[in-house]
Residue frames as qw, qx, qy, qz and C-alpha x, y, z in Angstrom:
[[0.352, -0.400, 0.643, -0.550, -3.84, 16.51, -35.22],
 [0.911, -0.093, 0.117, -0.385, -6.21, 13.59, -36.11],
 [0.793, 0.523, -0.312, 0.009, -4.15, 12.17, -38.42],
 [0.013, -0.587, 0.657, -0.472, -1.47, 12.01, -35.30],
 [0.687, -0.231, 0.274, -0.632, -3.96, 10.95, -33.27],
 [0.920, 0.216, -0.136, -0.297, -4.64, 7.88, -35.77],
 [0.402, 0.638, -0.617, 0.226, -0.67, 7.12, -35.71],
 [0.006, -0.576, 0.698, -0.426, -0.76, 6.55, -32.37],
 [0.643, -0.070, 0.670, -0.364, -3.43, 4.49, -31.56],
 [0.920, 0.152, -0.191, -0.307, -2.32, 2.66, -34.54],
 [0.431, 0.461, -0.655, 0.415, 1.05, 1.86, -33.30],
 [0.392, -0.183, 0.632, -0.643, -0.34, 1.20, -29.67],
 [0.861, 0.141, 0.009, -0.489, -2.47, -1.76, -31.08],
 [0.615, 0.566, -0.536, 0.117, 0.71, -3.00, -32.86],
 [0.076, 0.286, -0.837, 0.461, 2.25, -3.43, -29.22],
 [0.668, -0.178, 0.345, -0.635, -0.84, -4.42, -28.00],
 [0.970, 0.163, 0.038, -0.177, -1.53, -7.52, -30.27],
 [0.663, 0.423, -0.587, 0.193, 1.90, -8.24, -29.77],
 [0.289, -0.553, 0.501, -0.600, 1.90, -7.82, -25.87],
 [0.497, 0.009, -0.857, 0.133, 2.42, -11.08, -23.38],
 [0.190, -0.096, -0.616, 0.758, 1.17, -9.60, -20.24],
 [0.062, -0.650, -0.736, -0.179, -2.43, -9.39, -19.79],
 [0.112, -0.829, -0.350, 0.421, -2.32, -6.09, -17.50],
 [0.092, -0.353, 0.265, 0.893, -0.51, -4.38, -20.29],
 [0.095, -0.380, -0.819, -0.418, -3.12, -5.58, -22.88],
 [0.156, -0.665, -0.722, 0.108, -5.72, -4.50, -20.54],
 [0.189, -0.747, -0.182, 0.610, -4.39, -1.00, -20.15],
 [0.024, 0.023, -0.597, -0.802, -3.31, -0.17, -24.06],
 [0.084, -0.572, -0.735, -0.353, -7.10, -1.27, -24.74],
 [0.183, -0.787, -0.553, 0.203, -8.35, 0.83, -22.31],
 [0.199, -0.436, 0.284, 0.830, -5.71, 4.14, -23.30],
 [0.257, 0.168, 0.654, 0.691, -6.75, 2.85, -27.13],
 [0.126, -0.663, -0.731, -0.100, -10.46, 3.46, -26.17],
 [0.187, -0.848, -0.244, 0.432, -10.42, 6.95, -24.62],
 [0.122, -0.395, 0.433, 0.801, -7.95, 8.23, -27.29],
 [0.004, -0.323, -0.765, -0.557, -11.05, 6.93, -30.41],
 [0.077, -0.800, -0.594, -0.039, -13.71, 8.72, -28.09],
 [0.260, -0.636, 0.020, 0.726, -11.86, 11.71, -27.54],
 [0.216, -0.110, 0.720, 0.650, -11.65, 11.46, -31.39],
 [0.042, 0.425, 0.888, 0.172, -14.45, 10.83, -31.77],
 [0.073, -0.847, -0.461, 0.255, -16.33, 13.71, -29.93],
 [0.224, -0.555, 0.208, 0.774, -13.73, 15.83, -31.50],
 [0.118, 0.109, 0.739, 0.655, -14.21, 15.03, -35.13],
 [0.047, 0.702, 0.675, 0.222, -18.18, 15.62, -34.21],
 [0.229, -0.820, -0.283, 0.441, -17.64, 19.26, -32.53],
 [0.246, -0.369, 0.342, 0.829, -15.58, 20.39, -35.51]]
């Protein structure tokens, strides 16, 4: 599941730093961020 996890929010960066439109930028970052703490608090509870 991490290892999914990692896929996606490495491929969601990818469009980010490639993105023209500032509110999409602003919302990937802010998706990217809640998917690495979700991760995050998973990875410590296991």
């Amino acid at each position: 599941m991490i290892d999914e996890l990692d896929q996606i929010i490495l491929r969601m960066e990818f469009v980010r730093d490639r993105a023209e439109d500032d509110e999409i930028v602003g919302m990937l970052n802010g998706i990217i961020n809640d998917l690495c703490e979700w991760e995050d608090r998973h990875l410590i509870n296991v």
